[in-house]
C-alpha positions as CSV (number, residue, x, y, z in Angstrom):
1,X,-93.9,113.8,-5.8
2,X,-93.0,112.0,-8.9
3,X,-89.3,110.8,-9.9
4,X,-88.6,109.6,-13.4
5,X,-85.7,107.1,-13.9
6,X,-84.0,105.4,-16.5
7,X,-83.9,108.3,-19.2
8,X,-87.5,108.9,-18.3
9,X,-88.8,105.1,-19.1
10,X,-89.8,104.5,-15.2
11,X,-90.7,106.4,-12.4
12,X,-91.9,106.5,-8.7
13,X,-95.0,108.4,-7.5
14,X,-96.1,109.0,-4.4
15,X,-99.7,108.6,-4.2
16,X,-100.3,108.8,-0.5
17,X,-99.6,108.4,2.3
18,X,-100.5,107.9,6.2
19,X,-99.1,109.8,9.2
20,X,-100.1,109.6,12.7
21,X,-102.5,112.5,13.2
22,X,-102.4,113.3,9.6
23,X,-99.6,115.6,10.2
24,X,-98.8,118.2,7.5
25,X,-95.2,119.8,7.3
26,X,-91.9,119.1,6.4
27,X,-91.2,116.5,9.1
28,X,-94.1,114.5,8.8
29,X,-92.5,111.1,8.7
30,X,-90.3,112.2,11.5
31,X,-93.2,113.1,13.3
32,X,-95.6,110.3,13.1
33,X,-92.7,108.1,14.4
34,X,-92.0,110.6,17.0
35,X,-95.9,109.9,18.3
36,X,-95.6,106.4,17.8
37,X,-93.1,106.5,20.4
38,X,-94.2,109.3,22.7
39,X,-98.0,107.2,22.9
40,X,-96.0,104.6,25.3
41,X,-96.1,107.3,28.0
42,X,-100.2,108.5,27.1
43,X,-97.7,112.0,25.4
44,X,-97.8,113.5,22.0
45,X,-95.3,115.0,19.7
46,X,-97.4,118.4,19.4
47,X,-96.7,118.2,23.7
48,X,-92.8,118.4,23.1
49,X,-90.5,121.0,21.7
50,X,-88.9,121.0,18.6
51,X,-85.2,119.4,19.5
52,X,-86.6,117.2,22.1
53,X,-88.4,115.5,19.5
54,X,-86.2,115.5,16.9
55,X,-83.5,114.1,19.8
56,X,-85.7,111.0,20.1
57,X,-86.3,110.7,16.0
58,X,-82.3,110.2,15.8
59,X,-82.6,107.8,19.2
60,X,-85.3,105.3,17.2
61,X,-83.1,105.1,14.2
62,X,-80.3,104.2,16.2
63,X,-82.2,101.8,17.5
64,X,-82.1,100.1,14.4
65,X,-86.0,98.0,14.2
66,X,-87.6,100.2,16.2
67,X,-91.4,99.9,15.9
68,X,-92.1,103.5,15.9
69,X,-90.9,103.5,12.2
70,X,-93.3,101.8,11.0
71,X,-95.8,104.6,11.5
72,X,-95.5,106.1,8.6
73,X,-97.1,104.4,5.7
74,X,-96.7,105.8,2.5
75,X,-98.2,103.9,-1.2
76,X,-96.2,104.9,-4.4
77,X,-97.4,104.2,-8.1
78,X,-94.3,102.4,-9.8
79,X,-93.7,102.0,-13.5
80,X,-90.4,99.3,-14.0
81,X,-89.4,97.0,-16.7
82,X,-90.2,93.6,-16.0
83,X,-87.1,92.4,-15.6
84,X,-86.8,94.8,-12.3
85,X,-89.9,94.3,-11.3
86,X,-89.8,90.0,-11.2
87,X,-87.0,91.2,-8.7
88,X,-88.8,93.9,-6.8
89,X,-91.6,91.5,-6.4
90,X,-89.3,88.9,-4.2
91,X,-89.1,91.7,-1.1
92,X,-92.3,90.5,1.0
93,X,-92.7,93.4,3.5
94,X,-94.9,95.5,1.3
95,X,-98.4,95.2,-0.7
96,X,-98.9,94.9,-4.5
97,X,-101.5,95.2,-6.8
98,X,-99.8,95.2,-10.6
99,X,-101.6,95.7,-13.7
100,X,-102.4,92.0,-15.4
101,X,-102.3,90.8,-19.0
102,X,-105.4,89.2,-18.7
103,X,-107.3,92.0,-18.5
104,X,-105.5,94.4,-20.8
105,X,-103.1,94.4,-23.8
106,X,-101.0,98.0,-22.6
107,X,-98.0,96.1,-21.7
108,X,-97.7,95.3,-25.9
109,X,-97.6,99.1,-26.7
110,X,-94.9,100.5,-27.7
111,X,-94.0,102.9,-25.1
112,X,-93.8,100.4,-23.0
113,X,-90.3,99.0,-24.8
114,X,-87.6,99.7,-22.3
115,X,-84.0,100.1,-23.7
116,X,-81.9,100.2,-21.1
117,X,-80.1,103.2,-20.8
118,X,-76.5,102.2,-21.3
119,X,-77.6,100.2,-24.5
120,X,-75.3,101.0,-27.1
121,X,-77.4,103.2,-30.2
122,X,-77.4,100.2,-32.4
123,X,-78.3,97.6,-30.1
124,X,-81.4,100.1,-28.9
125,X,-82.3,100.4,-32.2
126,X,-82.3,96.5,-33.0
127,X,-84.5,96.0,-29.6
128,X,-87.2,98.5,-30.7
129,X,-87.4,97.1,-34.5
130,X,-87.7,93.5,-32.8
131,X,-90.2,94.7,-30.0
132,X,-92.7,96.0,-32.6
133,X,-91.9,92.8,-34.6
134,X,-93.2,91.0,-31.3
135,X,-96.2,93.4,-31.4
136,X,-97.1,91.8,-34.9
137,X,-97.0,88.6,-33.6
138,X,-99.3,89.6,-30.1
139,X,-101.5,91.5,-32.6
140,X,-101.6,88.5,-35.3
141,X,-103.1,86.3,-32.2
142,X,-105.3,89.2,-30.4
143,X,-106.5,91.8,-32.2
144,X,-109.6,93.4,-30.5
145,X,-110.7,94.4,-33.5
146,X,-111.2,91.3,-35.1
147,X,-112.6,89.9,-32.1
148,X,-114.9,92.5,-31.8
149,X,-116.0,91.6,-35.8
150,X,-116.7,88.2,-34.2
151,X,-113.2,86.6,-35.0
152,X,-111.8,83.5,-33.0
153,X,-108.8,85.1,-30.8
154,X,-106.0,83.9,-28.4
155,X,-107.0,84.8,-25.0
156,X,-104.7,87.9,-24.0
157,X,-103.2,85.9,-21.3
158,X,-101.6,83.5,-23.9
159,X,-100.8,86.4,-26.2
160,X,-98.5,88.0,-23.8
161,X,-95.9,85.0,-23.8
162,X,-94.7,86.6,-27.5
163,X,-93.9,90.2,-25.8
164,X,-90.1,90.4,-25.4
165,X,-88.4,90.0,-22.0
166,X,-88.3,94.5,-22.6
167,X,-91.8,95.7,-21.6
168,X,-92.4,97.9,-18.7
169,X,-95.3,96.8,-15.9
170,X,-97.0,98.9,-13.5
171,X,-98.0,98.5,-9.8
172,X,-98.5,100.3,-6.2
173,X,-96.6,100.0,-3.6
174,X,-97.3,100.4,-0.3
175,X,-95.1,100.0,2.5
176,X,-94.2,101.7,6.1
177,X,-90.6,104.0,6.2
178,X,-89.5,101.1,8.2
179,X,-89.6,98.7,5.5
180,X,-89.1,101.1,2.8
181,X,-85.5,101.3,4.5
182,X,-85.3,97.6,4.6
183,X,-86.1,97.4,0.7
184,X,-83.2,99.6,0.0
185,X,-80.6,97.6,2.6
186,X,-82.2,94.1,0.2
187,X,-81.2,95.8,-3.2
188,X,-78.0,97.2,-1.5
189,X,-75.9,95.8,-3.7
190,X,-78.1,95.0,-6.9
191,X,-76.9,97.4,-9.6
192,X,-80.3,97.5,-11.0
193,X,-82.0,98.9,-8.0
194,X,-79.4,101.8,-7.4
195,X,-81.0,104.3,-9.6
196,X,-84.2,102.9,-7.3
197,X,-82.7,103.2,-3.9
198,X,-81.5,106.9,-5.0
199,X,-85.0,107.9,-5.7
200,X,-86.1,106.5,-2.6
201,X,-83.4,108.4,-0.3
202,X,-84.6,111.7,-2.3
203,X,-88.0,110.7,-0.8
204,X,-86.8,110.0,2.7
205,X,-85.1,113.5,2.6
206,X,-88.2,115.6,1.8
207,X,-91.1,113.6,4.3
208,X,-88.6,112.2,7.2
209,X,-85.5,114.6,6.8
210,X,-83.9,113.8,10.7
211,X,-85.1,110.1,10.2
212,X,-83.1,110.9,6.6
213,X,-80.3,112.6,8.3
214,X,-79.3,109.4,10.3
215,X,-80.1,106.8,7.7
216,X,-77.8,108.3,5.1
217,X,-74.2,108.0,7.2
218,X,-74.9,104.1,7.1
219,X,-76.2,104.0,3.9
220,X,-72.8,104.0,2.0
221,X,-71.5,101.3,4.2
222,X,-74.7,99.0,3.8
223,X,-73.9,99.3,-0.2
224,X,-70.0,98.6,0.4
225,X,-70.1,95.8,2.9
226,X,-72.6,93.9,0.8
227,X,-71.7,91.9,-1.7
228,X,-73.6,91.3,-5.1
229,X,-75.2,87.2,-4.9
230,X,-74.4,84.8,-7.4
231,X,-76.8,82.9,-9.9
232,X,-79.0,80.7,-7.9
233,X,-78.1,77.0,-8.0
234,X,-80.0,74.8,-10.3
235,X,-82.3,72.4,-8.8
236,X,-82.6,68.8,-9.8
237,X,-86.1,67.6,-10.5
238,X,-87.6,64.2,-10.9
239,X,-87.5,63.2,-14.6
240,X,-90.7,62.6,-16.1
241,X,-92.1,62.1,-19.7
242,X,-94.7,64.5,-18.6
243,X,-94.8,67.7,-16.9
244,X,-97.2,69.8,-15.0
245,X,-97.8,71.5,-18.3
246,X,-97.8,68.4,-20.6
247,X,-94.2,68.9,-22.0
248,X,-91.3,67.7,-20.6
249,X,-90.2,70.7,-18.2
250,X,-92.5,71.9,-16.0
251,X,-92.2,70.5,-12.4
252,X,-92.9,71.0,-8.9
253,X,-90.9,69.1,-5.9
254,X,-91.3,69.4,-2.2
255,X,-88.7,70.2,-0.3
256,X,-89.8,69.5,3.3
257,X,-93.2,69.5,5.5
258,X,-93.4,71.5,8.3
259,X,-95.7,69.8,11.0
260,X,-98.7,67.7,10.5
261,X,-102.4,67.0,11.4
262,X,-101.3,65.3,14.7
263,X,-99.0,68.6,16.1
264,X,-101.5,70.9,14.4
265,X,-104.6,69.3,17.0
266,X,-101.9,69.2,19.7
267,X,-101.6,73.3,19.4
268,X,-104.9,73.8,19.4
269,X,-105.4,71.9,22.5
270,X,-103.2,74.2,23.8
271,X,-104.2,77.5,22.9
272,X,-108.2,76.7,22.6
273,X,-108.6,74.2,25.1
274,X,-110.9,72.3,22.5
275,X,-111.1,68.6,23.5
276,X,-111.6,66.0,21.1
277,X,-109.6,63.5,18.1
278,X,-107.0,65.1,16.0
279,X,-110.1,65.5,12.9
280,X,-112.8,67.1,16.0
281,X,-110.3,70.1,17.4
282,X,-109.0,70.9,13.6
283,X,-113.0,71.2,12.7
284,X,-113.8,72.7,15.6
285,X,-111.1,75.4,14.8
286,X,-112.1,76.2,11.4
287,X,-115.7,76.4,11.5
288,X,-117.0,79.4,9.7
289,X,-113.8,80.8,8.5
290,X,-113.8,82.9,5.3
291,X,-111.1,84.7,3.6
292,X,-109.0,86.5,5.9
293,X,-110.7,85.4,8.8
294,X,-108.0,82.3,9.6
295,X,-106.7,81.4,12.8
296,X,-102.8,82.2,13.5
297,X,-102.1,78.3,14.5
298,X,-102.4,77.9,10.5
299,X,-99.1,78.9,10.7
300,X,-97.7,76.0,12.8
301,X,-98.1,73.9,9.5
302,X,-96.1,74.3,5.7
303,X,-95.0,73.4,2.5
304,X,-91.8,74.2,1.4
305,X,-91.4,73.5,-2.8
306,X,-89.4,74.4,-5.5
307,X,-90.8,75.1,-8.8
308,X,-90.2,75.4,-12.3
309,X,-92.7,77.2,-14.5
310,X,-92.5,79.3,-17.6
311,X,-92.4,83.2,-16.5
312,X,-95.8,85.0,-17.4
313,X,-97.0,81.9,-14.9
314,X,-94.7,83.2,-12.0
315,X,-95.8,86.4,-12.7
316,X,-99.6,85.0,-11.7
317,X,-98.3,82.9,-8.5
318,X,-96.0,86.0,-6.8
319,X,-99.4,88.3,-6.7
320,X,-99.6,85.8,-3.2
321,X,-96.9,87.4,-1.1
322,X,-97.9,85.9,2.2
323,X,-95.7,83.2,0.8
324,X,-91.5,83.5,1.2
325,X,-90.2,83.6,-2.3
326,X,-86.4,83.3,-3.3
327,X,-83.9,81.7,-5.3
328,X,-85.5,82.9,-8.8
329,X,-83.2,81.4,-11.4
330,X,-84.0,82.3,-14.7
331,X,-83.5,79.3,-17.4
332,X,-83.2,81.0,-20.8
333,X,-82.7,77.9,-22.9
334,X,-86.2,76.5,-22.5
335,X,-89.1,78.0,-23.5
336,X,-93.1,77.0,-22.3
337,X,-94.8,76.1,-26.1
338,X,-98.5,75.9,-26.1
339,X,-99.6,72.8,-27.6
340,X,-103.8,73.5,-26.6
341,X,-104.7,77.1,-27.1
342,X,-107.5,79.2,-25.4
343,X,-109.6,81.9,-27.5
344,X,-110.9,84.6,-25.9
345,X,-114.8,85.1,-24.9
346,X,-117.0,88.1,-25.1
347,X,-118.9,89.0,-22.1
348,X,-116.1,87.3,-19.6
349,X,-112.2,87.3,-19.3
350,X,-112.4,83.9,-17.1
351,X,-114.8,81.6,-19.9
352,X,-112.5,80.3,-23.2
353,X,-113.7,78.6,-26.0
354,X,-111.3,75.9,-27.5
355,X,-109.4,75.6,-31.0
356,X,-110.2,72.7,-32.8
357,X,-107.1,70.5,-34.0
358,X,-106.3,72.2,-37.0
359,X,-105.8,75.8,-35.4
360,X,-104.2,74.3,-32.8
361,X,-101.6,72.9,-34.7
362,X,-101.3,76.4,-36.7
363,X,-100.8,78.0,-33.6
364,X,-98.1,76.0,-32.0
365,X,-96.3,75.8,-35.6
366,X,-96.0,79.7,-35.7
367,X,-95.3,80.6,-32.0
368,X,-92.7,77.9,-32.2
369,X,-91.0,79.3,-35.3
370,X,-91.1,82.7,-33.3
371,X,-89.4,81.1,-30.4
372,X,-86.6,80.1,-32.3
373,X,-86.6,82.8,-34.1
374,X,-85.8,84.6,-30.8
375,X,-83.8,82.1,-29.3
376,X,-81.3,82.5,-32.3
377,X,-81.1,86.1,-31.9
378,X,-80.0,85.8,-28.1
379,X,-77.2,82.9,-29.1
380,X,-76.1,85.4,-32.0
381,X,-76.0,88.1,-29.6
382,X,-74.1,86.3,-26.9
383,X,-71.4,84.7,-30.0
384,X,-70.7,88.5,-30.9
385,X,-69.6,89.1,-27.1
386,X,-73.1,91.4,-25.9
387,X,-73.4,90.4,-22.1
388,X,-76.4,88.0,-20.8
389,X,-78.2,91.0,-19.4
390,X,-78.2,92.7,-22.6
391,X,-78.9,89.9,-24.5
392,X,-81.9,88.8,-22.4
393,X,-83.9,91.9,-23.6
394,X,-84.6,89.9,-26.6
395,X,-86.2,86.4,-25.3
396,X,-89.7,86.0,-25.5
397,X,-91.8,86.4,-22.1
398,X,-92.2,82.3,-22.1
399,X,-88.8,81.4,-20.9
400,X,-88.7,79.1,-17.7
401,X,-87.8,80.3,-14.1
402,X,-87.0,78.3,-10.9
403,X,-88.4,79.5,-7.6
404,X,-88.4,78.1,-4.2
405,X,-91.4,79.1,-2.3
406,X,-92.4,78.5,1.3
407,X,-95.9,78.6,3.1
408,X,-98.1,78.1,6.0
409,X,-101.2,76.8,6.0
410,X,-102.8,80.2,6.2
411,X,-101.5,80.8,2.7
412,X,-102.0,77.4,1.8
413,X,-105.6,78.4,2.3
414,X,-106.7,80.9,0.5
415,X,-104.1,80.4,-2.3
416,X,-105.5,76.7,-3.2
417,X,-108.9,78.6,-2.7
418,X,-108.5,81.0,-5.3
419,X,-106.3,79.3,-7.8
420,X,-107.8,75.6,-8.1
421,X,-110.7,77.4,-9.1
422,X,-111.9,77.6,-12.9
423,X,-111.4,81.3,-12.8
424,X,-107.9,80.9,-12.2
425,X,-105.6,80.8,-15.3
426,X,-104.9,77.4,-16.6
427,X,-100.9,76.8,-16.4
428,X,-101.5,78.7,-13.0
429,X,-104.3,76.6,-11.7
430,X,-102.1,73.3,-12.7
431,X,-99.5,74.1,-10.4
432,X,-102.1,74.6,-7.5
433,X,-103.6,71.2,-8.3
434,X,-100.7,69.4,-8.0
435,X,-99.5,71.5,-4.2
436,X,-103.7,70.3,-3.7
437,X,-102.4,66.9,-4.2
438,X,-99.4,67.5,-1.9
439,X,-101.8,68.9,0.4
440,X,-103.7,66.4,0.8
441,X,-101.2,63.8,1.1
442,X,-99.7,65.1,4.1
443,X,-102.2,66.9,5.8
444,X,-105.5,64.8,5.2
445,X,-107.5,65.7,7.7
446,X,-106.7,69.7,7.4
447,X,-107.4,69.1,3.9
448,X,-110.6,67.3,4.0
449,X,-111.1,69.7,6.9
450,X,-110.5,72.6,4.4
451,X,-112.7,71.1,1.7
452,X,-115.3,71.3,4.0
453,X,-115.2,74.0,5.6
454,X,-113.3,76.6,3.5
455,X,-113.4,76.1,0.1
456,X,-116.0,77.8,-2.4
457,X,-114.6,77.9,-5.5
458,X,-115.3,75.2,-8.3
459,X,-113.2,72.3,-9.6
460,X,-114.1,68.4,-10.4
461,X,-110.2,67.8,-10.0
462,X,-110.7,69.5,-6.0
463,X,-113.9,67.0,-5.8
464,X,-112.6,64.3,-6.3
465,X,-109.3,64.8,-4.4
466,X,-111.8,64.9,-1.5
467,X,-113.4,61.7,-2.5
């Protein structure tokens, strides 16, 4: 089942999906949350008649959070534009896997301009002459055919930050009914997602139509009683010369700690009986660990930060939703400017070879003039009266965001893990250097604990943090 939205721009597919039993039918949904109910007493649906079981269906959903609905797992293929989809991406109940910029240059085509569909005909037609004037400038830094003929090129994941704040990303979805019903009560009263949410009822209708039946009387009230959010507040940051990025923007503040080496041990001696000093039980706790493989008292500990970073680097950190993320602000008066560029490398997408001076100062000179460029577009649009959200269609995909971001130390893991290593895109991996440093400040025995036993990537900056 695929549903097209926005003039045909977007769509939602379903691509699969998991039922109890691998029931077939109309009422599939309805029926794997029947069985996850019915298992309590050893019983099936298949053991009960028709009305009995759809009797208890409309029971569970009056029961609100019901476990039972989360028996039916269902993964869609989504295409959105990005300014959606940043959005989308804050719900954390659900699993993601989007299509990157590092790896491929489809988000520059030009099929993937969205115009939004209640553009007026000569604003559309300014956005599409100025979206393939942004493909110029992507293709005047990576072309694939000149670096195929051996020509020095910007790494892809640079190039991006040209595209306009109008290109359409792709990702799966994957989430239980339960939560798929949460997503829509989230975006309730987000007038971008209501197009969205309809598609979604029509899906509900078709693969859980008494679960449907019930859901759709409260639906209407859920939209009306909520109320659209203002603008996230700005957040004050320390003032420094120089930021995370080396310009004068870019910052990272903690917010609070939650719990520390000493409670951490003290858990453990509770719920593993280890014996020992603070540095013997956390050791003792993480030995041999790998990957997913963490222990749940990883959650007793935290970092809560706020964060300010250009957007196509947000787009990197969200891909780690075990992390809370909320409050994104978007700042549209400052924009991330290169001053060291990467060029891309045959034979890897993680190894870059360096400008020299020269190119470097060429490079920063143009993108800067195209930033500008753009930036007095948006102030002529906003002087002739076009609203922000309008108007925003034309920035370049390097403006700055604010984010706040909480985690546990199970995230804390496997996040530092992946992003302080070299793979890990640079602007990305600077930010996880300096949460390392935060780390290791207030937790440094888990850290040093961590180092130890934990962490395989490779970094001199993680070395000698440990030192």
């Amino acid at each position: 089942m695929r549903i097209d939205l926005f003039n045909g721009q977007s769509y939602i597919e379903l691509v699969d999906f998991a039922a109890m039993g691998n029931r077939r039918g109309k009422y599939r949904g309805d029926w794997a949350v029947v069985d996850g109910a019915r298992v309590s007493f050893g019983r099936k649906a298949s053991e009960f008649p028709f009305e009995r079981n759809r009797k208890l269906a409309q029971d569970i959903w009056d029961a609100s959070d019901a476990s039972p609905i989360s028996q039916f797992i269902v993964q869609f293929r989504v295409r959105m534009p990005i300014h959606i989809a940043l959005e989308w991406f804050l719900f954390p109940f659900a699993e993601y896997n989007e299509i990157s910029g590092r790896y491929t240059k489809v988000i520059s085509e030009m099929e993937r301009c969205f115009v939004p569909p209640d553009f007026p005909d000569d604003l559309a037609g300014f956005l599409r002459s100025d979206f393939e004037q942004s493909q110029r400038m992507y293709k005047s830094l990576y072309d694939p055919r000149k670096f195929e003929a051996g020509e020095k090129q910007v790494a892809k994941e640079l190039a991006r930050a040209v595209l306009l704040y109008s290109f359409s990303t792709e990702f799966i979805f994957a989430v239980s009914l339960r939560k798929l019903a949460h997503f829509m009560m989230f975006f309730g009263a987000n007038p971008n997602f209501t197009e969205i949410n309809e598609a979604f009822l029509v899906f509900i209708r078709e693969y859980a139509p008494i679960f449907a039946g019930r859901f759709e009387p409260y639906w209407s009230k859920i939209t009306a009683q909520k109320s659209s959010l203002a603008e996230p507040s700005e957040i004050m940051f320390a003032c420094e010369e120089t930021g995370i990025l080396d310009d004068n923007f870019s910052a990272l503040k903690l917010l609070k700690v939650i719990g520390s080496d000493k409670e951490l041990a003290q858990t453990i001696r509770f719920s593993r009986g280890y014996q020992g000093s603070t540095e013997e039980v956390i050791r003792k706790l993480l030995r041999g660990c790998r990957r997913d493989d963490l222990p749940p008292e990883l959650s007793e500990i935290g970092l809560r930060l706020a964060i300010r970073c250009p957007v196509y680097v947000f787009r990197q950190m969200y891909r780690h939703k075990r992390a809370a993320w909320y409050g994104l602000r978007e700042i549209t008066d400052h924009f991330y400017i290169p001053q060291q560029w990467r060029a891309q490398t045959k034979g890897s997408r993680y190894v870059f070879e360096q400008f020299n001076q020269r190119e470097n100062t060429a490079l920063t000179q143009a993108f800067n003039e195209y930033v500008e460029e753009r930036r007095n577009r948006y102030g002529e649009f906003l002087l002739k009266g076009i609203p922000p959200k309008y108007a925003e269609r034309f920035l370049p995909y390097c403006f700055y965001v604010q984010v706040l971001r909480n985690s546990d130390g199970i995230e804390l893991f496997n996040f530092l893990n992946l992003r302080c290593d070299w793979h890990a895109q640079e602007e990305h991996r600077r930010y996880a250097m300096k949460i390392a440093e935060i780390f290791a400040e207030q937790f440094p025995i888990l850290f040093q604990t961590w180092y130890k036993e934990y962490w395989t990537g490779e970094s001199d900056a993680i070395d000698s943090l440990y030192k």
